[in-house]
Each structure stands twice: as structure tokens, then as C-alpha cells.
N, CA, C and O atoms as CSV, one atom per row, in Angstrom:
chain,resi,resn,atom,element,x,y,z
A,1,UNK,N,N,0.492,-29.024,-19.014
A,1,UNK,CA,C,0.526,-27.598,-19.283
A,1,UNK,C,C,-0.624,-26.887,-18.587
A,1,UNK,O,O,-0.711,-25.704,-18.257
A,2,UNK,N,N,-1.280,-27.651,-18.475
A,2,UNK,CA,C,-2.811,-26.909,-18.096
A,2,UNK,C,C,-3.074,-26.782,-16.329
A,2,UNK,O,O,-3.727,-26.008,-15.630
A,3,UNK,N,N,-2.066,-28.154,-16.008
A,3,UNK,CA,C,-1.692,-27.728,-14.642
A,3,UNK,C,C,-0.792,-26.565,-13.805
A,3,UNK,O,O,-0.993,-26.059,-12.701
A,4,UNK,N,N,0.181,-26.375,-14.699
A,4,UNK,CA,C,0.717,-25.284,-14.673
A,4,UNK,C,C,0.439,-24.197,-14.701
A,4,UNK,O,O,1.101,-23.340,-14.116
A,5,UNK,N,N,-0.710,-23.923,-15.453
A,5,UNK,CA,C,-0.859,-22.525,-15.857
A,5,UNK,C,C,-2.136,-21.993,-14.642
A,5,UNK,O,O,-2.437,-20.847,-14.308
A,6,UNK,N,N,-2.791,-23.538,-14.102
A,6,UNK,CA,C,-3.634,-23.312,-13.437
A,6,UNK,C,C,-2.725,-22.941,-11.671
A,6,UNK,O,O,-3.150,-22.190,-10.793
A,7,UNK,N,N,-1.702,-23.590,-11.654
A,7,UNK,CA,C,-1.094,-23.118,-10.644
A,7,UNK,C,C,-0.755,-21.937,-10.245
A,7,UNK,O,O,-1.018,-21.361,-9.189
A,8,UNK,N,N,0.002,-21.514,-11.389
A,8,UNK,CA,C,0.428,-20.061,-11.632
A,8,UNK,C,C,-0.778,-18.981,-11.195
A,8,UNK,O,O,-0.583,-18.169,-10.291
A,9,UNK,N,N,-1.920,-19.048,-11.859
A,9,UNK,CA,C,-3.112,-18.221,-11.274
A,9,UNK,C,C,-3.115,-18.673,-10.004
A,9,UNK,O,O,-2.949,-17.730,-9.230
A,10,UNK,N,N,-3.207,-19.492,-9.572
A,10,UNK,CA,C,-3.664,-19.645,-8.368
A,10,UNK,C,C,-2.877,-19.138,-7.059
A,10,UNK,O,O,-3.341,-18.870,-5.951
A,11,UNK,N,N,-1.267,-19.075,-7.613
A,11,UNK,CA,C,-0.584,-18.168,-6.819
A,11,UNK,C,C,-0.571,-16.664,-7.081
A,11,UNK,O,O,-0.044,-15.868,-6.304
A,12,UNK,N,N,-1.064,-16.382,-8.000
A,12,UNK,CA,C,-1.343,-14.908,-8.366
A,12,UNK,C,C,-2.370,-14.543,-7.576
A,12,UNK,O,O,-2.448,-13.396,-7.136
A,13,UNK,N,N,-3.141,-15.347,-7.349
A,13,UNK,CA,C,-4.656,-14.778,-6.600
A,13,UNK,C,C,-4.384,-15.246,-5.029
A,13,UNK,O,O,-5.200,-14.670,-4.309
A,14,UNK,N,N,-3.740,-15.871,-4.478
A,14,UNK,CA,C,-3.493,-15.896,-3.361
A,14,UNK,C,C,-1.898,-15.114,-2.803
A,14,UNK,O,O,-1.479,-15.231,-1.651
A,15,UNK,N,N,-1.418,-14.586,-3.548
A,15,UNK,CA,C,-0.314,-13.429,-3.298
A,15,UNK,C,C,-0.706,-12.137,-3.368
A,15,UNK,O,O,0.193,-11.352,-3.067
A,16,UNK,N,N,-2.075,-11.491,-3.756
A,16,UNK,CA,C,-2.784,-10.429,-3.398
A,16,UNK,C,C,-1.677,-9.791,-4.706
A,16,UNK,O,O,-1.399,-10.302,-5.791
A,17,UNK,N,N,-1.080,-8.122,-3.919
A,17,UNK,CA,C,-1.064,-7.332,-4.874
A,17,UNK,C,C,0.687,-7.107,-5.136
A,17,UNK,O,O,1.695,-7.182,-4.434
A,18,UNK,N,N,0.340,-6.757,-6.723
A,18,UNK,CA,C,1.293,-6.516,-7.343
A,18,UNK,C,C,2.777,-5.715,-6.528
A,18,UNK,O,O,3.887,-6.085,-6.147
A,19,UNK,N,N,1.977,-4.426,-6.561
A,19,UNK,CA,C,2.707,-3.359,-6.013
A,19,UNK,C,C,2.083,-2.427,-5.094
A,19,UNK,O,O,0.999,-1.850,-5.183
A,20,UNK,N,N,3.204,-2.379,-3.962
A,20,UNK,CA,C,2.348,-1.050,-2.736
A,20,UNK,C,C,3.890,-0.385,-2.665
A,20,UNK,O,O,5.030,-0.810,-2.853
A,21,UNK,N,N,3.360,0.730,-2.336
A,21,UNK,CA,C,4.446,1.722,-1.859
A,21,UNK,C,C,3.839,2.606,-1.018
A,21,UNK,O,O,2.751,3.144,-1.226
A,22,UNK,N,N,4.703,2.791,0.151
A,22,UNK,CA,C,4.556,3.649,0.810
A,22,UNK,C,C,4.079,3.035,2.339
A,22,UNK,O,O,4.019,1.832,2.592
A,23,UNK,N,N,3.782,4.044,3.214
A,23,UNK,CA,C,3.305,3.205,4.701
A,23,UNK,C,C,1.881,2.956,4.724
A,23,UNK,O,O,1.151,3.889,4.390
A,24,UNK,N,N,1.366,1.857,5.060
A,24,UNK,CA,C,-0.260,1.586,5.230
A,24,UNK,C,C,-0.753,1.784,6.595
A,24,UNK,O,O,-0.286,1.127,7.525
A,25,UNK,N,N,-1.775,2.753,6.778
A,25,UNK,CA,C,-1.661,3.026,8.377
A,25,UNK,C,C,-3.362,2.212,8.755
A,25,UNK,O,O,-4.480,2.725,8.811
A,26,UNK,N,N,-3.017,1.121,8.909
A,26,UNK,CA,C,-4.349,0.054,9.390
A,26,UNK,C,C,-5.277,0.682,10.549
A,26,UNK,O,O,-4.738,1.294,11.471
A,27,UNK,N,N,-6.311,0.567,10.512
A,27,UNK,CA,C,-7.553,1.300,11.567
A,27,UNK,C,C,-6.685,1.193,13.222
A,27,UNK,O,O,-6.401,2.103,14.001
A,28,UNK,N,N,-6.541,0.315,13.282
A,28,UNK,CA,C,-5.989,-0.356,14.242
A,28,UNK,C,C,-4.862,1.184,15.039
A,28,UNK,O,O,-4.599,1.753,16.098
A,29,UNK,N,N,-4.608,1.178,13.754
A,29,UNK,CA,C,-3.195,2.328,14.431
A,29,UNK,C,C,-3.558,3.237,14.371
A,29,UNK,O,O,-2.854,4.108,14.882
A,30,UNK,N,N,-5.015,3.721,13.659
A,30,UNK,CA,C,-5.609,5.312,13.392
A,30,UNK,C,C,-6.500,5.135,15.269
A,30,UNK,O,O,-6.791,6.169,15.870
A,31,UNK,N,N,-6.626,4.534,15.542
A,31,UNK,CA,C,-7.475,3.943,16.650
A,31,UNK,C,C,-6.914,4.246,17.943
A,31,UNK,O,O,-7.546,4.450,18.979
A,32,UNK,N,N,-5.007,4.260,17.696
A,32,UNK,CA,C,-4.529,4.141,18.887
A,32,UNK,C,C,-4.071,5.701,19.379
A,32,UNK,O,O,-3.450,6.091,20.368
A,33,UNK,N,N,-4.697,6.436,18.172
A,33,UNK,CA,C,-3.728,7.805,18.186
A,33,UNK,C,C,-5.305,8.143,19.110
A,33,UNK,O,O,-6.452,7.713,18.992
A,34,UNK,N,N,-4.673,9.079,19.993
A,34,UNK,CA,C,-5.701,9.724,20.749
A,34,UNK,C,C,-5.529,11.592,20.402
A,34,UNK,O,O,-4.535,12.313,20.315
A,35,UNK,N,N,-7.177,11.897,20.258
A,35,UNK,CA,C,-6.763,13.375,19.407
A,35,UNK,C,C,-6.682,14.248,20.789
A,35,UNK,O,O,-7.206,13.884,21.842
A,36,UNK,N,N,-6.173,15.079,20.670
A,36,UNK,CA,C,-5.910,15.982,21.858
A,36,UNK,C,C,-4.907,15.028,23.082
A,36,UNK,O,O,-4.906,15.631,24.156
A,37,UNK,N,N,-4.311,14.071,23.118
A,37,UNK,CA,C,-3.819,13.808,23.643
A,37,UNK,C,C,-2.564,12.988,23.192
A,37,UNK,O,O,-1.547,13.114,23.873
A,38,UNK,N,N,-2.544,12.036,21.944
A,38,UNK,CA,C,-0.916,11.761,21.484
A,38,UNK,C,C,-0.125,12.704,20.804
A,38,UNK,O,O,-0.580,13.603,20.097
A,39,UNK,N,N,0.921,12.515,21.001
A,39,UNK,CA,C,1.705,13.229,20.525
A,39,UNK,C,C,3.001,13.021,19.303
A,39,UNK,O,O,3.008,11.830,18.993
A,40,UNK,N,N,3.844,13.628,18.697
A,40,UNK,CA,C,4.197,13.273,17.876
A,40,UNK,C,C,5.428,12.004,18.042
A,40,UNK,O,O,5.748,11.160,17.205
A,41,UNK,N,N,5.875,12.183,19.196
A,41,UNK,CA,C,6.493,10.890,19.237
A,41,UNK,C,C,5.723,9.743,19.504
A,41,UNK,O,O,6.242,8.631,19.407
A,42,UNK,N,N,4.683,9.868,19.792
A,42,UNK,CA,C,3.109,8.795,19.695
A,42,UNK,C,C,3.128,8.078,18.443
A,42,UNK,O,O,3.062,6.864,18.253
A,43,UNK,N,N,3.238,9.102,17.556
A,43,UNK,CA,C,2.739,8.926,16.240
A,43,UNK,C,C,3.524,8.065,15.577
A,43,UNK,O,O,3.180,7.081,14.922
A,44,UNK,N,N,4.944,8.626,15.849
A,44,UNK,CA,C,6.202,8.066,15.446
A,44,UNK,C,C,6.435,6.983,15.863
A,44,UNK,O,O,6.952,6.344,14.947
A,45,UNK,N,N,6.326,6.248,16.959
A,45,UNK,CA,C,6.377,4.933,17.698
A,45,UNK,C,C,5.452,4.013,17.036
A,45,UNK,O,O,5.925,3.058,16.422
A,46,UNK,N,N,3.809,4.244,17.107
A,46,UNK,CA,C,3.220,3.775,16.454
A,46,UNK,C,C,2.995,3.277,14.746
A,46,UNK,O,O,2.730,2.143,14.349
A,47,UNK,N,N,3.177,4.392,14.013
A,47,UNK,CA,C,3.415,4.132,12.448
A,47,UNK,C,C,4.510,4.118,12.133
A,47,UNK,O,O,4.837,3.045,11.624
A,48,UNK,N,N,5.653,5.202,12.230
A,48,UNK,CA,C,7.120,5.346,12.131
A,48,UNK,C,C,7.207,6.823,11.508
A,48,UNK,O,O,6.313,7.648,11.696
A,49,UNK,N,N,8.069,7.021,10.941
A,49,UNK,CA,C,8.618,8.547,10.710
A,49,UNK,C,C,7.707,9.259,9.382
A,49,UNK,O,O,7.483,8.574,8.384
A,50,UNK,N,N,7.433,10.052,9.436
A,50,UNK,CA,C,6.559,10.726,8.298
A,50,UNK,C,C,7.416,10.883,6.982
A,50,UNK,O,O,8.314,11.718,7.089
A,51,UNK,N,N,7.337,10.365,5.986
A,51,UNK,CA,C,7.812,10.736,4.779
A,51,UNK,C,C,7.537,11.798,4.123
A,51,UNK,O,O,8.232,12.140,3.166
A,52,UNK,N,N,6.214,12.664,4.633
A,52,UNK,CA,C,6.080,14.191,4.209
A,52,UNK,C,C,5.549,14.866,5.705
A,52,UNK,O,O,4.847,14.282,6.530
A,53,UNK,N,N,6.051,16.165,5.803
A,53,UNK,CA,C,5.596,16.959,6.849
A,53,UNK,C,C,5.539,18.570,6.105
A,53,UNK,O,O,6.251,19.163,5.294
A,54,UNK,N,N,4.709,18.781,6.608
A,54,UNK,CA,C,4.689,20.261,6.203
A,54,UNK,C,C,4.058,21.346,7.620
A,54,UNK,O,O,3.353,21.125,8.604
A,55,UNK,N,N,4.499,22.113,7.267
A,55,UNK,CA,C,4.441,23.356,8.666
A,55,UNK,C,C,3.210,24.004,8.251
A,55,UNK,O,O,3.195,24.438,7.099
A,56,UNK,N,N,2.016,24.175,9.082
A,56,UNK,CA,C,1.151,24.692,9.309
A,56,UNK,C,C,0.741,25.396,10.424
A,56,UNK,O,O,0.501,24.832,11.491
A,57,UNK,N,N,0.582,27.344,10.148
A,57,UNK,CA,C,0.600,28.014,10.688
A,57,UNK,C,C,1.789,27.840,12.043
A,57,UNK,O,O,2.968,28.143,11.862
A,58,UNK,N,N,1.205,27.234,13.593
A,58,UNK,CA,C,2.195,26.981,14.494
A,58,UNK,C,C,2.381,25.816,14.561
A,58,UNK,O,O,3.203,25.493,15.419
A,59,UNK,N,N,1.688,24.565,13.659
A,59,UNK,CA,C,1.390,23.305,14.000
A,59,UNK,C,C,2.525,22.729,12.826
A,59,UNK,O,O,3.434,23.425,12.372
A,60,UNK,N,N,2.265,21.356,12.463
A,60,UNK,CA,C,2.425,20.778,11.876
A,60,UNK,C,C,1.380,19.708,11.112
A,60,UNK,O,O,0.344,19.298,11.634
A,61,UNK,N,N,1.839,19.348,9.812
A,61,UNK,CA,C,0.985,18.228,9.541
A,61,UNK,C,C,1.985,17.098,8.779
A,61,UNK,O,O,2.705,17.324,7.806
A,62,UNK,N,N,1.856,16.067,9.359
A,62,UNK,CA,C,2.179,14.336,8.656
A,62,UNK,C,C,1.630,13.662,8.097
A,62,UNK,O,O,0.716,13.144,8.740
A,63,UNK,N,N,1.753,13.243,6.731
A,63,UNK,CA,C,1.593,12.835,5.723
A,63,UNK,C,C,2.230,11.268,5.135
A,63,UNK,O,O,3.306,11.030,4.588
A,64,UNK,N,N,1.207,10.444,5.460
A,64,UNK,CA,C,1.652,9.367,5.235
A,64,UNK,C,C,0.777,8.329,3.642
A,64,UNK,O,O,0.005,7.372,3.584
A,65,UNK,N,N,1.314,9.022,2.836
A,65,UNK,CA,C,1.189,7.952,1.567
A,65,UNK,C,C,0.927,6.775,1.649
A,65,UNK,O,O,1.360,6.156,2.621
A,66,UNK,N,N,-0.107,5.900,0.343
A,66,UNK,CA,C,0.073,4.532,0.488
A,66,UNK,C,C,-0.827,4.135,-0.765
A,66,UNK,O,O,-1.932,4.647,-0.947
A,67,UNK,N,N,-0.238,3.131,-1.662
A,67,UNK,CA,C,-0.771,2.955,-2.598
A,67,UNK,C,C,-0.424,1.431,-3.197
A,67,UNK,O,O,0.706,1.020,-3.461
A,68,UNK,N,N,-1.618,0.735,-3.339
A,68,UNK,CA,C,-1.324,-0.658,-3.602
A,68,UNK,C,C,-2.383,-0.802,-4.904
A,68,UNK,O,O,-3.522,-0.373,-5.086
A,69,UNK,N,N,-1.404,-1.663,-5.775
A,69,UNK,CA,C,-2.238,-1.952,-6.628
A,69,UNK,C,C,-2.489,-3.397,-7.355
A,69,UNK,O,O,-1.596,-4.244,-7.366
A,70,UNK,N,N,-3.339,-3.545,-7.759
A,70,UNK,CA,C,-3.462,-5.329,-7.733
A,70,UNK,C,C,-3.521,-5.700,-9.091
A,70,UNK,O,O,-4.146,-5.021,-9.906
A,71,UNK,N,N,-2.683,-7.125,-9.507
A,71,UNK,CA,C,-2.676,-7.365,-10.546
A,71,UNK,C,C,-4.095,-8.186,-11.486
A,71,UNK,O,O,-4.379,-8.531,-12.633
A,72,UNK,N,N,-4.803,-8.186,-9.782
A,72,UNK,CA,C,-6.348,-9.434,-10.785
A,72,UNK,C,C,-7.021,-8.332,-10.813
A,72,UNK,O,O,-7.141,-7.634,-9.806
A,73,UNK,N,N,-7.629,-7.981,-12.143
A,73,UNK,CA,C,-8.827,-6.750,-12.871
A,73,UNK,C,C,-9.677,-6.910,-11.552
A,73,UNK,O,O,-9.431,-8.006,-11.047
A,74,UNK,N,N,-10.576,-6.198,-10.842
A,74,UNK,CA,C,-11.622,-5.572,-10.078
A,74,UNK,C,C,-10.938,-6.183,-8.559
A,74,UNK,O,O,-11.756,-6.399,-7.665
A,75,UNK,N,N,-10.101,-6.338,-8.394
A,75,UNK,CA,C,-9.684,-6.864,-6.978
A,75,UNK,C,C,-9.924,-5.487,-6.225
A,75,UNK,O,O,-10.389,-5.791,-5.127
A,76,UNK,N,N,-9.837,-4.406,-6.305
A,76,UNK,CA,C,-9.618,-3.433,-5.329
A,76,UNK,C,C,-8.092,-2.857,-5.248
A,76,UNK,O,O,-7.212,-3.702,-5.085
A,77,UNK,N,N,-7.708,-1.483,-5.349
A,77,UNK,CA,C,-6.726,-0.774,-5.399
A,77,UNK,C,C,-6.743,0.235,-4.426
A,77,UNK,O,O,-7.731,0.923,-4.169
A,78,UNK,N,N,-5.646,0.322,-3.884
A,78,UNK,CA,C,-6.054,1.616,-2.377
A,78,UNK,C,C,-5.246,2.696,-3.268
A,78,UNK,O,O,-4.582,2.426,-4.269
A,79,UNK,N,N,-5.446,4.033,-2.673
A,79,UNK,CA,C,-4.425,4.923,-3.013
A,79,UNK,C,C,-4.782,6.209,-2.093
A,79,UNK,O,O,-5.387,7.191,-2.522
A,80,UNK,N,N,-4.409,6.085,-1.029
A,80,UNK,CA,C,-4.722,7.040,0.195
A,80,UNK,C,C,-3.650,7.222,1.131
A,80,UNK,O,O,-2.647,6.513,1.222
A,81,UNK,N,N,-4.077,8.699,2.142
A,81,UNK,CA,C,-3.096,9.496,2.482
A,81,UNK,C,C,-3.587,9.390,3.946
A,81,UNK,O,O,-4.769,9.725,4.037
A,82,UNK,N,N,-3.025,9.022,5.111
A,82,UNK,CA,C,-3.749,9.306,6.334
A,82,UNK,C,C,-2.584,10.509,6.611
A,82,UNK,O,O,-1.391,10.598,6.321
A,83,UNK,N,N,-3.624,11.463,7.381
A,83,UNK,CA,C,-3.322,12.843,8.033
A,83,UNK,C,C,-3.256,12.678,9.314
A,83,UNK,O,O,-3.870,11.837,9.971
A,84,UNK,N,N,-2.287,13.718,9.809
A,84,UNK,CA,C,-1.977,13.757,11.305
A,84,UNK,C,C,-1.774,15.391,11.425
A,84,UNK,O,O,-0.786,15.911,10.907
A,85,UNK,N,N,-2.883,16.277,12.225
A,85,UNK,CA,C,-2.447,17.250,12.271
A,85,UNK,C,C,-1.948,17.659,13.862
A,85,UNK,O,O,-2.468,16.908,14.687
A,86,UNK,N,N,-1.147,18.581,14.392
A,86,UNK,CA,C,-0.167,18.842,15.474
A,86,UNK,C,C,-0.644,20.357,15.739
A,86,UNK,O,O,-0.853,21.186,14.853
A,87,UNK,N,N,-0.759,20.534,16.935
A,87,UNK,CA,C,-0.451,22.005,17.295
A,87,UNK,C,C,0.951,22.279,17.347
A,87,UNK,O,O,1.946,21.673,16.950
A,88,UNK,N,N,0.704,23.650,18.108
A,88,UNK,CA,C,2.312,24.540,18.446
A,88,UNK,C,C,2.933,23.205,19.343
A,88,UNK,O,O,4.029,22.776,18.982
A,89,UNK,N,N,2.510,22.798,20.059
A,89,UNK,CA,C,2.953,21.933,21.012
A,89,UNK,C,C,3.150,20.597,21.147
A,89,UNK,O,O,3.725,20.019,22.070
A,90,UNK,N,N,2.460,19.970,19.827
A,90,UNK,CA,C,3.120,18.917,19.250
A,90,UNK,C,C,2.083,17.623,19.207
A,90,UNK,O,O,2.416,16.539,18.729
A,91,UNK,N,N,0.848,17.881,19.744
A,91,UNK,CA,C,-0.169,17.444,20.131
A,91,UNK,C,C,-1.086,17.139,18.848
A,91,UNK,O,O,-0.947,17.800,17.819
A,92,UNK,N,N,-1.984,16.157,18.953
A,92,UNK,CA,C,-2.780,15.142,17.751
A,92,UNK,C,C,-3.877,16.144,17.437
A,92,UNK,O,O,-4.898,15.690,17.953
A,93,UNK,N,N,-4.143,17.295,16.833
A,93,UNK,CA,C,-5.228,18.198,16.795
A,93,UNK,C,C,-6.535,17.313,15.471
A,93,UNK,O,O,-7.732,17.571,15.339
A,94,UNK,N,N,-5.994,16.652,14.979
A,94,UNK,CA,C,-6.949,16.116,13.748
A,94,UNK,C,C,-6.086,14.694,13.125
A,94,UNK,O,O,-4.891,14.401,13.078
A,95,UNK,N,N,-7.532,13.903,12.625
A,95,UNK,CA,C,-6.376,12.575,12.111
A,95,UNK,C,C,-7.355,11.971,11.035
A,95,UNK,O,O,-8.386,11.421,11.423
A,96,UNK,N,N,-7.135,12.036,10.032
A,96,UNK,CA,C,-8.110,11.282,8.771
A,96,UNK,C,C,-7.520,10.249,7.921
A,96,UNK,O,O,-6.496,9.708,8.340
A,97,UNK,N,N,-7.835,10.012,7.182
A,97,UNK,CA,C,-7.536,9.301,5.842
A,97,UNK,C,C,-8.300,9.826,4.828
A,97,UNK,O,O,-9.498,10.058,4.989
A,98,UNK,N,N,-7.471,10.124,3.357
A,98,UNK,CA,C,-8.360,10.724,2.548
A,98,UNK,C,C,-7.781,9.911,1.206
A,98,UNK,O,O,-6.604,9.669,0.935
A,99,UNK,N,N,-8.639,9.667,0.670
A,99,UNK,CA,C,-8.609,8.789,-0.973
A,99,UNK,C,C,-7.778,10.112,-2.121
A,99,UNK,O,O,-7.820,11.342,-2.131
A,100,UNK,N,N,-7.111,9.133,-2.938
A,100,UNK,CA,C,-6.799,10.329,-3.770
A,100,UNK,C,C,-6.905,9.707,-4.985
A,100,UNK,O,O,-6.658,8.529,-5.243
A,101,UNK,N,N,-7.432,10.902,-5.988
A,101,UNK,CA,C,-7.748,10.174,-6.997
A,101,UNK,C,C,-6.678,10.868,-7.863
A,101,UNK,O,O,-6.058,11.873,-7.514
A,102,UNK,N,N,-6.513,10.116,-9.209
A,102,UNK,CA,C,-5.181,10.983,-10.121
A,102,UNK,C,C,-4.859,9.774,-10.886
A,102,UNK,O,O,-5.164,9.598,-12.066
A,103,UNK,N,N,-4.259,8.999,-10.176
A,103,UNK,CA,C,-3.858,7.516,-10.808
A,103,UNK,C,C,-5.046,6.246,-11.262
A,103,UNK,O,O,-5.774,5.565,-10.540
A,104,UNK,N,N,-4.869,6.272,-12.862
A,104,UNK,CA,C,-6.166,5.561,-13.310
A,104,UNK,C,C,-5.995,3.970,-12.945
A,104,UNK,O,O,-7.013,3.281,-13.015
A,105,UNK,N,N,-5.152,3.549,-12.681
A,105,UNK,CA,C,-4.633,2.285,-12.013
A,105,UNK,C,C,-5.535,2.122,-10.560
A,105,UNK,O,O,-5.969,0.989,-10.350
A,106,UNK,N,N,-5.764,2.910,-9.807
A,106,UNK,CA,C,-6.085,2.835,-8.656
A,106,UNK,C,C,-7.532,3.436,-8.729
A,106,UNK,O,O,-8.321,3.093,-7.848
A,107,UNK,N,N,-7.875,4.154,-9.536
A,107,UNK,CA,C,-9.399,4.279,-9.210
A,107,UNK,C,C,-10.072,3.016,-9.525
A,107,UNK,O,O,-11.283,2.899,-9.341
């Protein structure tokens, strides 16, 4: 019994997290976007299609959600939004990641 139960943790802690939803946009891909110079089919190739967009002034902005949460107490929980902002012309004007807080699971 005691082997068992020790197994069981042990695949719990080497299967990481419970639950993620949404797209995770790794440095790697925040890295490849060039500001003033990619563009939105850049963006799109690279991460994939925006699940939120909203129209700003002549521009646009893309909104990519992402939230993982882990089942071992203090492992670390993400819950962040990377930004993509666009001019009139379709172009990378700004690009962040911003933490969001709200969900007590993830702080």
C-alpha cells in the first residue's frame, strides 16, 4: 500500500500541472516578434490566432490568455496575458506580458 501511494505522488509531481487553459506565449516567441517590424500575420504564424482582439483607436490589440494551475501547494501558478499592440497598418507597435491577479488559485 505504501508503495502505491508513494507512486501515485510521485507521478503527481512529475506530471507538473493540474490545469492550463488558454495559449502560453514562451519568451522564445515574445523574442521573435520584432516591434515596428512584424506584423500580424507574424504574430499569427508564430503563436496562432488571437482568442481576444479588440480595436484600438486605428490599431488593434491581441490578447492572448493563459492560466495554469498546479495541483502540489507552493509549486507556482501562472495567470497572464501577453499583449500585442498593431497600428493602422497592421504592424507590432508594443508587446508585453502582464500578470493578472483576481483568481485566488493562482496568486
Amino acid at each position: 500500500m505504501l508503495k502505491l501511494f508513494a507512486t501515485i505522488i510521485t507521478a503527481l509531481i512529475v506530471s507538473g500541472c493540474a490545469y492550463t487553459t488558454g495559449t502560453e506565449v514562451k519568451p522564445q516567441a515574445m523574442e521573435q516578434i520584432r516591434l515596428n517590424k512584424s506584423t500580424k500575420s507574424d504574430v499569427e504564424r508564430i503563436i496562432g490566432y488571437p482568442p481576444r482582439k479588440q480595436n484600438f483607436g486605428k490599431g488593434e490589440i491581441w490578447y492572448y490568455d493563459y492560466q495554469a494551475i498546479s495541483y502540489i501547494p507552493f509549486a507556482g501558478n501562472k495567470n497572464e496575458t501577453a499583449v500585442f499592440e498593431f497600428n493602422s497598418k497592421g504592424v507590432v507597435t508594443k508587446k508585453y506580458k502582464a500578470n493578472k491577479a483576481g483568481n485566488p488559485l493562482t496568486n
